[in-house]
C-alpha positions as CSV (number, residue, x, y, z in Angstrom):
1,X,0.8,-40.5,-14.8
2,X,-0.9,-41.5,-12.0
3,X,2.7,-40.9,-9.9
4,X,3.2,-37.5,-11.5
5,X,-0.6,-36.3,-10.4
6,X,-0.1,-37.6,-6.8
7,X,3.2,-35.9,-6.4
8,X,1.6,-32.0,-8.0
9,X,-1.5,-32.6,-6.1
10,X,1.0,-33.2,-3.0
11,X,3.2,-30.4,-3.5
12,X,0.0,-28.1,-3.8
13,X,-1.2,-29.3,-0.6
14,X,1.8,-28.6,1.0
15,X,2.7,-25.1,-0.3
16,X,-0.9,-24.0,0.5
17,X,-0.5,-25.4,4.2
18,X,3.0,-23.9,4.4
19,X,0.7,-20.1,3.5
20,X,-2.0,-20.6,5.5
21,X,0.7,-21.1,8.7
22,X,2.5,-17.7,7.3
23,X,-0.3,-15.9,6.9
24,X,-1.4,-17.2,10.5
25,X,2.3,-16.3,12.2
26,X,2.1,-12.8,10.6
27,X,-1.5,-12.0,11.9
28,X,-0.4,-13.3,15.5
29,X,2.7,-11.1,15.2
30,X,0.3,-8.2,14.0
31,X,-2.0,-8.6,17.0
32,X,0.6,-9.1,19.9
33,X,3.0,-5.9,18.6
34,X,0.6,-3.1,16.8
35,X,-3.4,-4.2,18.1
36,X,-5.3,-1.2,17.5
37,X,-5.8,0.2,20.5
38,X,-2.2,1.0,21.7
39,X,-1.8,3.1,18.0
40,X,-2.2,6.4,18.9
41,X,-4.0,9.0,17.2
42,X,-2.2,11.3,14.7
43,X,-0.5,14.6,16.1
44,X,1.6,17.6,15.7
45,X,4.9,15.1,15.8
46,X,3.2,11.6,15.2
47,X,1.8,10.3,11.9
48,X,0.8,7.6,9.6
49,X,1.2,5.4,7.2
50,X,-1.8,2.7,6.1
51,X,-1.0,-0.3,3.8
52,X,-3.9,-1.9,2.7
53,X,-4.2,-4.8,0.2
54,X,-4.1,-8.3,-0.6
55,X,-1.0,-10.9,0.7
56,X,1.5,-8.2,-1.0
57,X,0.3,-6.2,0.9
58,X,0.3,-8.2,4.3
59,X,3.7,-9.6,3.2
60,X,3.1,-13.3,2.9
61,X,6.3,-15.0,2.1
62,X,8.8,-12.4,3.8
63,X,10.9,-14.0,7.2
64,X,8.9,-12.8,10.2
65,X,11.0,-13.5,13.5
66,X,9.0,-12.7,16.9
67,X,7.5,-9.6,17.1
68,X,8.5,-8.5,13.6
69,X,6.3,-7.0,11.2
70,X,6.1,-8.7,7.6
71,X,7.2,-7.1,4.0
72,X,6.6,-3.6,3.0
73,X,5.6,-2.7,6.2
74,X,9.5,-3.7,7.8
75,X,10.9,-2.3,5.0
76,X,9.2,0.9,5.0
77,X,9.7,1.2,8.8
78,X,13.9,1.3,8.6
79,X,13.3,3.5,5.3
80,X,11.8,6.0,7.0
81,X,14.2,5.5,10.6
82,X,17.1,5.9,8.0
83,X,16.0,9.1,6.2
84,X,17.5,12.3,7.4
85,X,14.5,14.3,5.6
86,X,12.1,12.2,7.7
87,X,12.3,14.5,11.1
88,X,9.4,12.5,13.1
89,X,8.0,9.8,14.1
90,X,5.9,7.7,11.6
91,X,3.8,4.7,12.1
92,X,3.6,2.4,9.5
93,X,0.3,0.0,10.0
94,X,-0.3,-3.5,7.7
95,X,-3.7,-3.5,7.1
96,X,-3.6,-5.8,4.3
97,X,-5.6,-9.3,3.9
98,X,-3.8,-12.0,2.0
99,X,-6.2,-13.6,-0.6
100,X,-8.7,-10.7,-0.9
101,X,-9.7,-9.1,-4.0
102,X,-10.6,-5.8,-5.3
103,X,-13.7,-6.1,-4.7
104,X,-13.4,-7.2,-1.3
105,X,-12.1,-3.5,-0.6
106,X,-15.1,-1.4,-2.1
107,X,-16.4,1.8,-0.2
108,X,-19.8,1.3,-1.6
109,X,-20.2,-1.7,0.0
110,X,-21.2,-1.0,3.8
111,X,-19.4,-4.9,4.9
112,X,-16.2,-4.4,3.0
113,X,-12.9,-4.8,3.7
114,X,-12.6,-0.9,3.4
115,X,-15.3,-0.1,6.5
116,X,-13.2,-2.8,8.9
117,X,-9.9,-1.3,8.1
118,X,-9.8,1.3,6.6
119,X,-12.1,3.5,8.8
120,X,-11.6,1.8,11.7
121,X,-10.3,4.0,14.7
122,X,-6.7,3.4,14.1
123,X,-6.7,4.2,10.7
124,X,-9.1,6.6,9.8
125,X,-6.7,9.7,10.3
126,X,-3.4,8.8,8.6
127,X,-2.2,11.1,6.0
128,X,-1.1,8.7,3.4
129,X,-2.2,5.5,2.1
130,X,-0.9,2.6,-0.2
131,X,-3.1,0.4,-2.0
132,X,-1.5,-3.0,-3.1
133,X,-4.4,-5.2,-4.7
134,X,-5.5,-6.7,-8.4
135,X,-2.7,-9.1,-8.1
136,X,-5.1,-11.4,-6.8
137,X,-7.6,-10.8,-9.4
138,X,-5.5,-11.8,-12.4
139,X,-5.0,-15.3,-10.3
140,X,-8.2,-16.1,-9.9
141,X,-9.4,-14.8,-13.1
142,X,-12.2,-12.4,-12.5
143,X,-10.4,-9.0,-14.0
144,X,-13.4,-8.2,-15.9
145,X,-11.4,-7.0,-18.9
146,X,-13.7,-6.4,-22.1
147,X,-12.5,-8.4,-25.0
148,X,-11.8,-5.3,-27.3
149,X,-9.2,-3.9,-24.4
150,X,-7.5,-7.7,-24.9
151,X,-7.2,-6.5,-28.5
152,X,-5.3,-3.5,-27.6
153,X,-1.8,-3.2,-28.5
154,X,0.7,-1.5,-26.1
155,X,0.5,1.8,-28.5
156,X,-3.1,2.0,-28.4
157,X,-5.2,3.9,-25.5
158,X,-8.1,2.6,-23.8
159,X,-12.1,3.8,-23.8
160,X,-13.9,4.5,-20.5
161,X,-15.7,1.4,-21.5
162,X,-13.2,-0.5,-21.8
163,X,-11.7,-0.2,-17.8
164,X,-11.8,-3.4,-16.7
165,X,-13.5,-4.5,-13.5
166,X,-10.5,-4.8,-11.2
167,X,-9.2,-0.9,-12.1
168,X,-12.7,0.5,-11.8
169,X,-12.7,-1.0,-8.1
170,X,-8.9,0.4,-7.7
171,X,-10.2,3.4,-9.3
172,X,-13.2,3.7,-6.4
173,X,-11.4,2.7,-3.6
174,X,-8.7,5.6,-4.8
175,X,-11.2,8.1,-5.4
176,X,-13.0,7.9,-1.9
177,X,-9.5,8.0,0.1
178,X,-8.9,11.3,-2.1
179,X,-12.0,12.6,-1.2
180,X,-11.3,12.3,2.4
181,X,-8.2,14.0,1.4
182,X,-5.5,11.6,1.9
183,X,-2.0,11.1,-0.1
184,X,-2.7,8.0,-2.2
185,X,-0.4,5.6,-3.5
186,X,-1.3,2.8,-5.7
187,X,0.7,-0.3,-6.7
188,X,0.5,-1.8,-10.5
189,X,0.3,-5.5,-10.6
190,X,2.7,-8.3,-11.2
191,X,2.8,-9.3,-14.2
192,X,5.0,-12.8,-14.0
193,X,5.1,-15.4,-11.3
194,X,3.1,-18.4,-10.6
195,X,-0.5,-18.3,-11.5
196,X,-0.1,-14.6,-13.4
197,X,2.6,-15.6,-16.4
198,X,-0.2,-17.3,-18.9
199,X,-2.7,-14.3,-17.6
200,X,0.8,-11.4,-18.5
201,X,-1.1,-9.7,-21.2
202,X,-4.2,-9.2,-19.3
203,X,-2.1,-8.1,-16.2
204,X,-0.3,-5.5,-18.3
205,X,-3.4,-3.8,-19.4
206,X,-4.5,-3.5,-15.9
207,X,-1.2,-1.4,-15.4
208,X,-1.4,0.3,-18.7
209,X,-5.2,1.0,-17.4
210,X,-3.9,2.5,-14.2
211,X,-1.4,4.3,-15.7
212,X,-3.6,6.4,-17.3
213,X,-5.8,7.2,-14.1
214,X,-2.6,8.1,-12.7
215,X,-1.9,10.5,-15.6
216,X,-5.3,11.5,-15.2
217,X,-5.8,12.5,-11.5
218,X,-2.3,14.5,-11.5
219,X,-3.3,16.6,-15.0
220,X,-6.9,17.3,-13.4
221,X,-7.6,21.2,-13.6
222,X,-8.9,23.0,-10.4
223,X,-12.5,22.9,-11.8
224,X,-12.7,18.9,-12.7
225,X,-10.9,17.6,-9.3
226,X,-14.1,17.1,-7.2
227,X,-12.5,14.0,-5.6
228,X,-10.0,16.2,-3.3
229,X,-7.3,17.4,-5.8
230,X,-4.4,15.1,-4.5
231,X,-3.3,13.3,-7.5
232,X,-2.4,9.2,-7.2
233,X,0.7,7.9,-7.7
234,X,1.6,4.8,-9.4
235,X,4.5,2.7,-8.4
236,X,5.4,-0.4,-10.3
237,X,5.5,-3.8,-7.9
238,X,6.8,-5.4,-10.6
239,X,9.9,-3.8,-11.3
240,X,12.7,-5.6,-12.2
241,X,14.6,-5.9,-9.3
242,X,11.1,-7.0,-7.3
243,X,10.2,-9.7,-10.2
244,X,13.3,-11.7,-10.7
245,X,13.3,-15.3,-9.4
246,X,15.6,-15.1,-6.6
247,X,12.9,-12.5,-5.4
248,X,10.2,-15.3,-5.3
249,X,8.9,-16.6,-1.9
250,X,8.3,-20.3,-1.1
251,X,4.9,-20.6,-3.8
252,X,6.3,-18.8,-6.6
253,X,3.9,-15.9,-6.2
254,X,4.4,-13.6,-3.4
255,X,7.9,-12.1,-2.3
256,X,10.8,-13.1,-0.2
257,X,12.3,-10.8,2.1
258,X,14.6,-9.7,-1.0
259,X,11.9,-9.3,-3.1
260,X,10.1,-7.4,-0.7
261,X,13.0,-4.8,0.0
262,X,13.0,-3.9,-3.9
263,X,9.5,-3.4,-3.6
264,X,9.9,-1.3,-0.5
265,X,12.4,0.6,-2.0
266,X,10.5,1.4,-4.8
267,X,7.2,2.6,-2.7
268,X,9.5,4.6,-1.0
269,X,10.9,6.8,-3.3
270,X,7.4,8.0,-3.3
271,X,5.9,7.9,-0.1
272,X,9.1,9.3,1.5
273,X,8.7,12.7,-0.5
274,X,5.1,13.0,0.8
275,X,5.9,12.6,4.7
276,X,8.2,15.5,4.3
277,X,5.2,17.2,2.5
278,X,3.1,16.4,5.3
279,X,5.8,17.5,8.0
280,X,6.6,20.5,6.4
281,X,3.0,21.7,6.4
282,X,2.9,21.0,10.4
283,X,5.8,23.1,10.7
284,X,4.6,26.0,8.5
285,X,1.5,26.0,10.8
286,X,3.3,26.2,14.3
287,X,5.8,28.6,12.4
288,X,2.4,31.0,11.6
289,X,1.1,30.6,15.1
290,X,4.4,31.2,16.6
291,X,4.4,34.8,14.4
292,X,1.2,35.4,15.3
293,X,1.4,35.1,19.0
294,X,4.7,37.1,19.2
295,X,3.0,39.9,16.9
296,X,0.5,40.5,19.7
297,X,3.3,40.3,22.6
298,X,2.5,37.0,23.8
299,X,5.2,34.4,24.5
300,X,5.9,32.3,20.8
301,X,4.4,29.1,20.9
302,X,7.2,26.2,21.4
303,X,7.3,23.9,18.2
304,X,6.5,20.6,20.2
305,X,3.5,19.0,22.3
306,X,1.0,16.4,22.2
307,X,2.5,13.8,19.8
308,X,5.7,14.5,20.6
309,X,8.3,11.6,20.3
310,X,11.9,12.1,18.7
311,X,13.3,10.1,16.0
312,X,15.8,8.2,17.4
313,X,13.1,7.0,20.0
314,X,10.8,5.5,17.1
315,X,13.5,4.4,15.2
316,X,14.9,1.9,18.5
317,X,11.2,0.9,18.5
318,X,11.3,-0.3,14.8
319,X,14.7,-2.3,15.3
C-alpha cells in the first residue's frame, strides 16, 4: 500500500510540475509575441477577438512551439485566415488564466480578473468576446449548486433560486460585457475528464443552467433587454469530438492540440458569423458616407484608411 501511495503521490507531483512549466512556456510565448502594447487599437479594417477564461481558455495542454500561441486562440487564428467570408484582419488575444475561477472574473469586484484584462487598454474595445470558465469550479468543488437543483431531473426546469453560484458569476460577467455592447460567447463546461467525471451531474446542471440564460437573453423583448440587447450564445466545450480520450492533454483534464481544434471548431461556427456581422456594419457605414458625400458633389469617400491591413498580410502573420 505504502508502494502504491508513493508512486500516486509521485505521479501527482510530476503532472502538476509538468503544468506549471506549460502554463509558464505559454505566458512567455504570450509576452514575447502579442504584449499589450504593440496590439493596436480597433479600426475601420482591424478588429478583435478577446478569450478570457480559465486554463481552457489559455490553452494548457495544447503543443506551443516558439512564438506560437496556445489552444483556441491558434485555432481560431487559421479559422478566421482560412474563411473567405472573413474579409479583414482580426486579432485574436488569450486573455485567459489557467486555474482561475468564476469568481476570480467578477465586474463587481474592483481587483478582479475582469478589471486587469478585460478593461485593460488592449482589450477594452474588441467587438466580440468568449468566456471559457466554471470548468474549474466543478474541480474544486465550490459550484454553489442548491441541493433541490441536484434533485432535478434532465426534464425538469430550474427556479431563479436555484442558479447556482458558478452560473450567476457567468451570468454577471455576461451581462456587464453586453451592456458595454459586445458580441458574447459563452462556453458550457466539461462534463468528463479527470477531476469532473464523479462531479458529471453537477456539471450538467451548470450547462442545463446556462442553457436557459442562453434561451433567455436571445427571446428578450425590446422592453426587458436593459443589458444591451445582444443575446449570448452558448457553445458546448464538451462536445463529442472535444471530450473523447485521445482529445485529453498530458493530466487528463485540459486538451491536446486535437482536442483543442474540435473545440475551436466548434466556437467558430459561432464567432465566425459574428465578425462578418461586425464587418458588414463597417461597410454599410463607409457605403452611407460614401452616398452621402457624392450626393453633395464631393469626391466619395474611398472604403479604406486607418486600420487598414489586407488579409493575406494577417494571415502570413498567424502562420
Amino acid at each position: 500500500m505504502a508502494t502504491r501511495e508513493f508512486w500516486l503521490l509521485t505521479s501527482y507531483l510530476l503532472v502538476a510540475l509538468r503544468r506549471a512549466l506549460t502554463v509558464t512556456w505559454i505566458r512567455i510565448n504570450k509576452f514575447l509575441m502579442k504584449p499589450d502594447w504593440v496590439i493596436r487599437p480597433v479600426a475601420d479594417f482591424r478588429h478583435k477577438v478577446v478569450l478570457i477564461g480559465d486554463g481552457f481558455a489559455e490553452g494548457v495542454g495544447d503543443w506551443v512551439v516558439m512564438g506560437g500561441t496556445a489552444g483556441v486562440t491558434r485555432m481560431l487564428e487559421k479559422e478566421a485566415g482560412s474563411d473567405e467570408k472573413v474579409r479583414t484582419c482580426w486579432h485574436i488575444i488569450n486573455r485567459g488564466r489557467a486555474g482561475s475561477l468564476s469568481s476570480d472574473w467578477l465586474p463587481s469586484d474592483p481587483k478582479s480578473l475582469y478589471h486587469r484584462k478585460v478593461q485593460s487598454e488592449a482589450c477594452r474595445d474588441a467587438e466580440i468576446f468568449v468566456v471559457a470558465l466554471g470548468t474549474m469550479d466543478v474541480v474544486n468543488e465550490c459550484v454553489g449548486m442548491p441541493v433541490s437543483a441536484m434533485r432535478k431531473t434532465a426534464l425538469d426546469t430550474f427556479e431563479e433560486g436555484e442558479i447556482c453560484d458558478t452560473v450567476k458569476n457567468l451570468r454577471e460577467i455576461c451581462d456587464a460585457l453586453r451592456a458595454e455592447g459586445k458580441k458574447v460567447v459563452v462556453c458550457n463546461v466539461m462534463t468528463s475528464g479527470a477531476g469532473i467525471n464523479s462531479r458529471a451531474g453537477t456539471a450538467k446542471r451548470i450547462n442545463r443552467q446556462l442553457a436557459l440564460y442562453g434561451k433567455a437573453t436571445a427571446t428578450a423583448t425590446r422592453e426587458t433587454a436593459t443589458k444591451g440587447g445582444q443575446p449570448v450564445e452558448v457553445v458546448k466545450m464538451n462536445n463529442p469530438r472535444a471530450a473523447r480520450e485521445d482529445g485529453r492533454a498530458f493530466d487528463g483534464l485540459h486538451l491536446n492540440a486535437r482536442g483543442y481544434r474540435a473545440f475551436a471548431s466548434a466556437v467558430y461556427e459561432v464567432v465566425g458569423p459574428m465578425m462578418v456581422a461586425v464587418e458588414w456594419k463597417v461597410w454599410k457605414s463607409k457605403l452611407a458616407a460614401g452616398l452621402t458625400n457624392g450626393a453633395g458633389g464631393a469626391a466619395v469617400a474611398p472604403i479604406s484608411g486607418e486600420g487598414f491591413e489586407p488579409k493575406s498580410k494577417a494571415k502570413k502573420k498567424a502562420d
